[in-house]
C-alpha positions as CSV (number, residue, x, y, z in Angstrom):
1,X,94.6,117.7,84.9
2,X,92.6,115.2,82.3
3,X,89.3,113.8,83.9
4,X,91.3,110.6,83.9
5,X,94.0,111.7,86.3
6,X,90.9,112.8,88.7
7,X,89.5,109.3,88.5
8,X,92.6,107.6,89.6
9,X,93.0,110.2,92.7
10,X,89.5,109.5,93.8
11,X,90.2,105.5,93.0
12,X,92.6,105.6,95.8
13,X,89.9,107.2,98.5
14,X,86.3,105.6,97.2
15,X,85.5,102.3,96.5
16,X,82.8,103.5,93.8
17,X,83.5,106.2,91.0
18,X,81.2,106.6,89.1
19,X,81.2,108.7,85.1
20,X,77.4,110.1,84.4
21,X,76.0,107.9,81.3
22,X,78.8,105.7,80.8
23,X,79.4,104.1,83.8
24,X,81.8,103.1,87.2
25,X,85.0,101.9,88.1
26,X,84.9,99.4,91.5
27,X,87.2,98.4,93.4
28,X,88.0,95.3,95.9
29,X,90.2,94.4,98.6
30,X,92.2,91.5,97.6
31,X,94.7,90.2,100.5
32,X,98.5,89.5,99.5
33,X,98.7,86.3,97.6
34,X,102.2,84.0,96.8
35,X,102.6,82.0,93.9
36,X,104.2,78.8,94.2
37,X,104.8,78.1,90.6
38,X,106.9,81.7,90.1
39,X,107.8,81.9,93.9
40,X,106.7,85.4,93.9
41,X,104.7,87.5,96.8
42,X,102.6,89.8,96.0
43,X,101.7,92.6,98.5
44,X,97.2,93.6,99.0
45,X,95.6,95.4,96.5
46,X,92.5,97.0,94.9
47,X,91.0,94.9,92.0
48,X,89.4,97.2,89.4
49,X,86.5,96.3,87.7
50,X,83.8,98.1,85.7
51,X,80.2,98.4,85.5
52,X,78.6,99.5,82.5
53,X,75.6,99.7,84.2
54,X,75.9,102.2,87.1
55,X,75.1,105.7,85.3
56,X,73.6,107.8,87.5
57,X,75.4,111.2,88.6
58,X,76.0,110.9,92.7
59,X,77.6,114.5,92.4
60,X,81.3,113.3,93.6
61,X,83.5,113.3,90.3
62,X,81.7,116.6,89.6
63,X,81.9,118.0,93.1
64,X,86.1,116.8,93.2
65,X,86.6,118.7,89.7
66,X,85.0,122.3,90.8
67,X,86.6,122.3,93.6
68,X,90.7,121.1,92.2
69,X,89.8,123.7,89.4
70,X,87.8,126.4,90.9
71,X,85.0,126.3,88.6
72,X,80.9,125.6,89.5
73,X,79.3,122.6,90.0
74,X,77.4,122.8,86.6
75,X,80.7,124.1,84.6
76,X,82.4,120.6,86.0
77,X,79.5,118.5,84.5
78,X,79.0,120.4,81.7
79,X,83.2,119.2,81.1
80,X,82.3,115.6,82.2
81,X,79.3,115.4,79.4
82,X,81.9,116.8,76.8
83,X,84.2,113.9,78.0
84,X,81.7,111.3,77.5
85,X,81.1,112.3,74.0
86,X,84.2,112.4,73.0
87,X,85.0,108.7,74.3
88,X,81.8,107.6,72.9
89,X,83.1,108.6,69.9
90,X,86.1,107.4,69.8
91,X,84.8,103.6,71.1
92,X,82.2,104.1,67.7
93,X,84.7,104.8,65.4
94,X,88.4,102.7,66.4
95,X,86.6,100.4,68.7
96,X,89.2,101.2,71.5
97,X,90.2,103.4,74.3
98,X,92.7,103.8,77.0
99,X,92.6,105.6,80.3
100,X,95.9,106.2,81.7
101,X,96.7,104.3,84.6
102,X,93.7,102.7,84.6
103,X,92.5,100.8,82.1
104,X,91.3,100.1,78.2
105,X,88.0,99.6,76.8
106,X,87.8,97.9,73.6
107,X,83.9,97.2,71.6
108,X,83.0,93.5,70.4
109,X,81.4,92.7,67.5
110,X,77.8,92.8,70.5
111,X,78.5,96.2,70.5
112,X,79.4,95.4,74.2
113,X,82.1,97.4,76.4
114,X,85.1,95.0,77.5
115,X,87.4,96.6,80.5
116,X,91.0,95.5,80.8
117,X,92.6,96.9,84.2
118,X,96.1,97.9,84.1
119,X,98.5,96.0,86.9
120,X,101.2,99.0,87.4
121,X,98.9,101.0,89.9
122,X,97.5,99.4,93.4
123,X,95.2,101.8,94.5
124,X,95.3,100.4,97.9
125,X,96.8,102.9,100.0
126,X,97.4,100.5,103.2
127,X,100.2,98.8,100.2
128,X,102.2,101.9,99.6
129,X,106.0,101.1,99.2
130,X,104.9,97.5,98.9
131,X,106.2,95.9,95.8
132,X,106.3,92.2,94.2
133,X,109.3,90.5,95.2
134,X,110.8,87.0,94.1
135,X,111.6,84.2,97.1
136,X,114.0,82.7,96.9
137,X,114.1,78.4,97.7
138,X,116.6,77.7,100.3
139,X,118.7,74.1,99.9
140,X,119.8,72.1,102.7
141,X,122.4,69.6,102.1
142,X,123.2,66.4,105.1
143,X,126.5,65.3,105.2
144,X,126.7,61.4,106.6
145,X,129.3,59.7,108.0
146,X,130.5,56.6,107.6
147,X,132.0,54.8,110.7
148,X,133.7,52.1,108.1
149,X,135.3,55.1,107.0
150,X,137.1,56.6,110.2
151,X,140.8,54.6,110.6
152,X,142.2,54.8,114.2
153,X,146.2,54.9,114.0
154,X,148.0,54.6,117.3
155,X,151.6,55.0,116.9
156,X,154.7,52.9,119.1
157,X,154.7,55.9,121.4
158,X,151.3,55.7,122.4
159,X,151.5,52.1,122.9
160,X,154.6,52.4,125.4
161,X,152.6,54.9,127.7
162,X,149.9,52.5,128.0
163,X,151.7,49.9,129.5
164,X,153.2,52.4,131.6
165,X,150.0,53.5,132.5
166,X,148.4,49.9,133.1
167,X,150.0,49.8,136.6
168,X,148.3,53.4,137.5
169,X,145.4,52.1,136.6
170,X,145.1,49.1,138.6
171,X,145.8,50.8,142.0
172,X,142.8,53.7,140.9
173,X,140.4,50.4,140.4
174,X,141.6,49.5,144.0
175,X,140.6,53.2,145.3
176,X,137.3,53.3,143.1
177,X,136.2,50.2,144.6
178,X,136.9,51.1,148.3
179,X,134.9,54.5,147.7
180,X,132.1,52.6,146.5
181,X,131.8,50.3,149.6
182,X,131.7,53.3,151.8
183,X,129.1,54.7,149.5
184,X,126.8,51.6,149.9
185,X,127.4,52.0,153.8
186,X,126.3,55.6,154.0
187,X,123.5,55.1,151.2
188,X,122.2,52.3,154.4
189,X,122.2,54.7,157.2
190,X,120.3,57.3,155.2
191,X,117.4,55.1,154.4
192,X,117.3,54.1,157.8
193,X,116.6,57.8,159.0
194,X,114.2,58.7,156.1
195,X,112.1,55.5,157.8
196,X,112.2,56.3,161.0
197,X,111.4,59.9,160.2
198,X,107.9,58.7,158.4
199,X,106.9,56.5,160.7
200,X,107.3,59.8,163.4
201,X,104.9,61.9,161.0
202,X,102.2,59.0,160.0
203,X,102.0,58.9,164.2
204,X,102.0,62.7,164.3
205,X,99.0,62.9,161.9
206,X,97.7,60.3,163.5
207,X,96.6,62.0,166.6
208,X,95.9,65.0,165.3
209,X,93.2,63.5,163.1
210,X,91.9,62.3,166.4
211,X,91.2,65.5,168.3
212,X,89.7,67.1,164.9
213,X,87.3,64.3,165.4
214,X,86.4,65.1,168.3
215,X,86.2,68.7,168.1
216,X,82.5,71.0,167.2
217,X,82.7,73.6,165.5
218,X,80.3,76.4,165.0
219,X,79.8,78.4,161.9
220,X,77.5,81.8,162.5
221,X,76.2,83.6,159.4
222,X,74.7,86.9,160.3
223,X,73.0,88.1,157.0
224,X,73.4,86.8,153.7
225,X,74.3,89.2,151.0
226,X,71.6,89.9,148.0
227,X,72.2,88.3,144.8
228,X,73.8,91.2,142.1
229,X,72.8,90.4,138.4
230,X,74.5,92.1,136.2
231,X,73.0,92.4,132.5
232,X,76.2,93.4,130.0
233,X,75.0,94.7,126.9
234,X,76.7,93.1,124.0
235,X,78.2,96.1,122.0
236,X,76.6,96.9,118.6
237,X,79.0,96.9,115.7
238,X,79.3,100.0,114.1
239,X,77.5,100.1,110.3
240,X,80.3,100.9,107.8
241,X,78.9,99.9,104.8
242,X,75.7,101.8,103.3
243,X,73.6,101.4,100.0
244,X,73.3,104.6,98.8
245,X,70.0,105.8,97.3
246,X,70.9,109.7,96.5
247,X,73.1,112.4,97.5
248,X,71.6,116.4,97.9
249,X,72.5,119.4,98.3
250,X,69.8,120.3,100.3
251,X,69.3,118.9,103.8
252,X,65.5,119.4,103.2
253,X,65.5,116.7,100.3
254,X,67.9,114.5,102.1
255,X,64.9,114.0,105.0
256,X,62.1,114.0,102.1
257,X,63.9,111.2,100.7
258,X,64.2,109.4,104.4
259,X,60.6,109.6,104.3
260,X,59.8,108.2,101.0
261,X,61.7,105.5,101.9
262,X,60.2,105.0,105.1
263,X,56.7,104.7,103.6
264,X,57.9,102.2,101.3
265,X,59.5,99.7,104.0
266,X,63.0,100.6,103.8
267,X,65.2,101.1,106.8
268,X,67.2,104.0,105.6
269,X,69.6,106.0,107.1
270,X,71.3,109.4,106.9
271,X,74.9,108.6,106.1
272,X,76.2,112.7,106.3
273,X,77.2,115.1,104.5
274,X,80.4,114.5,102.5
275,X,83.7,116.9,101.9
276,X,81.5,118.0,98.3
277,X,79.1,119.0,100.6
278,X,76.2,116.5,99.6
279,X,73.9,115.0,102.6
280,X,73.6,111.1,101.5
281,X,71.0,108.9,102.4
282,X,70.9,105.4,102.2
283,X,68.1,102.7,102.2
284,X,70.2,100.6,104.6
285,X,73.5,100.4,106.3
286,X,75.5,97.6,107.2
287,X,78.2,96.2,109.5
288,X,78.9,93.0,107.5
289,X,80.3,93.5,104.2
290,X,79.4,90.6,102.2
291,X,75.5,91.3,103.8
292,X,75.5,95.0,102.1
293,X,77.0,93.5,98.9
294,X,74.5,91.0,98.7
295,X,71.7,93.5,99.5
296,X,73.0,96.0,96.9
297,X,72.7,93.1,94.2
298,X,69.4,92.4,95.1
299,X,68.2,96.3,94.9
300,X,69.9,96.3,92.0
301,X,67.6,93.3,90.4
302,X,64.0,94.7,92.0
303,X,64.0,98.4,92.6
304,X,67.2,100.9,91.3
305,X,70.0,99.8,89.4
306,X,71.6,103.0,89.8
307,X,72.0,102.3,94.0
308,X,75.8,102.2,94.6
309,X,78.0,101.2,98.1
310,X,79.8,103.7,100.0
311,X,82.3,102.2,102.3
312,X,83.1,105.1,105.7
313,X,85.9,104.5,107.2
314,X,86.1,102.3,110.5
C-alpha cells in the first residue's frame, strides 16, 4: 500500500493525521445539509482541511505503517522521510501534486501550499451507504366547482310521482306534528322531576353542613418526622476532547512530562496509551468541543504550534 492509501484509512478513525515536516490533514463534522436551489440532500460528512503548519511526528502514521507492514518503528519513518522528499520535489519542480482520494496541492507564485479536497470520499463513518439524492417537488392541483355550472333535469316521469306522492306527504306532516306535541308534553314532566330532585339535594346538603358545624374534631400528632435533605450531585461530563502535548513510548517520560507541565501551570492529563502503543499526555482535556478548539488555537499562538486535538470516543 502507498503512504497515501494509509492516510485515508486512518482519515476515517482520527480526526488529526499528521505527515512529519510537511504537515496534517483535519477533519470536521459537518451535519447533512439540503439545497433549495438544486433540491438535493446531502447526507453528514467530514470536511478535510489542511495545515501546513502542524509538523511535528506524534508517532501514529509511523506506528500504523510498522505494524500493516511488519517492519520497525524507525524503518516506517525512515519510508515517511523518503515520501516527503519526493513530494517536496515534485511540488518544486511541476508546482502540483495529487493524493488519491484525498486531495491536490498546487504552489503559488508565494511559494505557498494550496489544498483542494476531493468530494468522492466522506470519511465519516456514521454516513456509510448514505449517498446524495435529488427531491423531488410535489404539485397539487384544486379542482373548483362552479354551482352555475351544475343543470338539474327532471324528466315527465319524475314529475308524475311527485304529485302522486304530494298526498303521502301531507298525512306524514299530520303524524310529524302530533309526535312533536307529545314530545313537548314529556320534555314538561321531565323538567319538573330534575327540579324537584335539586331542591331534595340543596336541602340534603343543607343539614349536613349543619351538624359539620357543630361537630370538634381532634387531630393528635405523636412525633413529627426529621427533615431528610438530600444533596444530588450533578454528574460531571465526561472529557472527550484533549490537547495533546506528546506521545512516548515510555511510561516513565509520559509522567516527566505531567510534571513539567504541572510546574508550569497547566492542568494536564494522561489521556492512555493508544493501539501503537504510545502513553499520550495532554495539557488539558475537555468536555465542550468548541472550548478545546478554542484552547488549542490559543496554545498554538503562545506556547507550541505543534499541540494537536485528539477526539476519544464518547
Amino acid at each position: 500500500m502507498t503512504l497515501s492509501e494509509y492516510i485515508c484509512e486512518l482519515l476515517y478513525r482520527y480526526n488529526c493525521v499528521i505527515i512529519p515536516e510537511f504537515g496534517a490533514f483535519l477533519t470536521q463534522r459537518i451535519p447533512a445539509t439540503i439545497s433549495n436551489n438544486e433540491q438535493l440532500f446531502y447526507p453528514p460528512k467530514k470536511k478535510l482541511s489542511f495545515n501546513n503548519q502542524i509538523t511535528n511526528n506524534d508517532g501514529l502514521l509511523a506506528n500504523y505503517i510498522a505494524k500493516h507492514e511488519g517492519i520497525s518503528f524507525e524503518s516506517a519513518n525512515y519510508k515517511i522521510k523518503q515520501f516527503v522528499q519526493e513530494i517536496t520535489n515534485e511540488l518544486n519542480t511541476k508546482g502540483t501534486i495529487s493524493f488519491a482520494e484525498i486531495g491536490g496541492f498546487t504552489m503559488n507564485q508565494e511559494k505557498n501550499l494550496i489544498f483542494e479536497p476531493k468530494h468522492t470520499v466522506n470519511y465519516l463513518t456514521e454516513s456509510f451507504g448514505l449517498a446524495t439524492f435529488k427531491t423531488t417537488e410535489i404539485t397539487r392541483e384544486q379542482v373548483l366547482t362552479n354551482e352555475k355550472d351544475v343543470i338539474t333535469l327532471i324528466s315527465d316521469e319524475e314529475t308524475n310521482t311527485s304529485k302522486k306522492g304530494g298526498y303521502f306527504l301531507k298525512y306524514a306532516a299530520v303524524g310529524v306534528l302530533l309526535l312533536g306535541i307529545s314530545g313537548i308534553a314529556l320534555n314538561s314532566h321531565k323538567k319538573s322531576i330534575d327540579t324537584y330532585n335539586t331542591e331534595q339535594y340543596v336541602k340534603a346538603e343543607s343539614a349536613v353542613n349543619k351538624r359539620l358545624q357543630s361537630a370538634s374534631f381532634v387531630f393528635e400528632v405523636e412525633d413529627v418526622l426529621p427533615t431528610i435533605v438530600m444533596e444530588i450531585e450533578k454528574p460531571k461530563e465526561q472529557a472527550n476532547y484533549h490537547v495533546i502535548a506528546g506521545a512516548f513510548r515510555e511510561y516513565d517520560n509520559a509522567t516527566k512530562k505531567l510534571k513539567q507541565l504541572s510546574n508550569k501551570g497547566f492542568e494536564p492529563t494522561y489521556v492512555g496509551e493508544n493501539k501503537y502503543g504510545l502513553h499520550q499526555v495532554a495539557y488539558q482535556s475537555f468536555s465542550n468541543k468548541n472550548e478545546a478548539i478554542n484552547y488549542l488555537n490559543h496554545l498554538k499562538k503562545t506556547k507550541n504550534p505543534a499541540a494537536w486535538l485528539l477526539t476519544s470516543k464518547k
